[in-house]
C-alpha positions in Angstrom: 0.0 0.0 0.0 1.4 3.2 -0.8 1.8 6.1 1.6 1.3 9.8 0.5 4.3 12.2 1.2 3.1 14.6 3.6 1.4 17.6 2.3 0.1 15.3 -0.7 -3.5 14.7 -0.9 -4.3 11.3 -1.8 -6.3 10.7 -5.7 -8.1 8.0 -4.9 -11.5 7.8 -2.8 -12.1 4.4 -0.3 -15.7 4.7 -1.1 -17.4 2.0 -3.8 -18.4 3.8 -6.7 -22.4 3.4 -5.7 -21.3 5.1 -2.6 -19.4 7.6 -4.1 -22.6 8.9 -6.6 -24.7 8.8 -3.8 -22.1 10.6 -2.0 -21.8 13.2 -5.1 -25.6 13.2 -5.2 -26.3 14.0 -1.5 -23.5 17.1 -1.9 -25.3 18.2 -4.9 -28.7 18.2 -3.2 -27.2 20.4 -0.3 -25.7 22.7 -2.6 -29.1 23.2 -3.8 -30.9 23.4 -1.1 -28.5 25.7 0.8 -28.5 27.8 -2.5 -32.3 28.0 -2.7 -32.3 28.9 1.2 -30.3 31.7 0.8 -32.5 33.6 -1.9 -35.4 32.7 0.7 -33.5 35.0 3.7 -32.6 37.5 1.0 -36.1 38.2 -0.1 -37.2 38.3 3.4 -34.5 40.7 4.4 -35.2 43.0 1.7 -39.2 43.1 2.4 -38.4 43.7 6.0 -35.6 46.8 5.4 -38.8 47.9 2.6 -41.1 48.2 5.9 -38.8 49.4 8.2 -37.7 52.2 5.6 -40.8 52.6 3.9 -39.5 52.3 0.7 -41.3 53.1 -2.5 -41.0 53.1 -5.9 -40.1 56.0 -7.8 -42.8 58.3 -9.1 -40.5 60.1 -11.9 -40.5 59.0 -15.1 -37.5 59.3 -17.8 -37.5 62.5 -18.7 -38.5 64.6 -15.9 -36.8 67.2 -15.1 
C-alpha cells in the first residue's frame, strides 16, 4: 500500500463507486438546497428593510426634469 508524502493529498476515494454517486448526489442536493435557502433570507431581508424604511417606488419617469 502506498503512503502519501506529507502535504500530498491522496487521488483516490475508499468509497465503492455506488457510494461515491450517492455521496456526489447527496452534496449536490445540499448545494441546492443551501442555495435555494439563501434567496429565501434574501427576499425576506429586503421586504423587512422595505417596511422598516418605507420604501417606494419612484414616481419620476425618464425624462422629468
Amino acid at each position: 500500500m502506498r503512503t502519501a508524502f506529507p502535504g500530498e493529498t491522496v487521488k483516490t476515494s475508499k468509497l465503492l463507486p455506488n457510494q461515491l454517486d450517492y455521496y456526489n448526489w447527496l452534496k449536490h442536493l445540499k448545494h441546492q438546497k443551501l442555495k435555494v435557502t439563501k434567496q429565501e433570507v434574501k427576499q425576506e431581508d429586503k421586504q423587512q428593510y422595505d417596511k422598516h424604511d418605507k420604501t417606494r417606488d419612484p414616481v419620476w419617469e425618464i425624462s422629468d426634469q
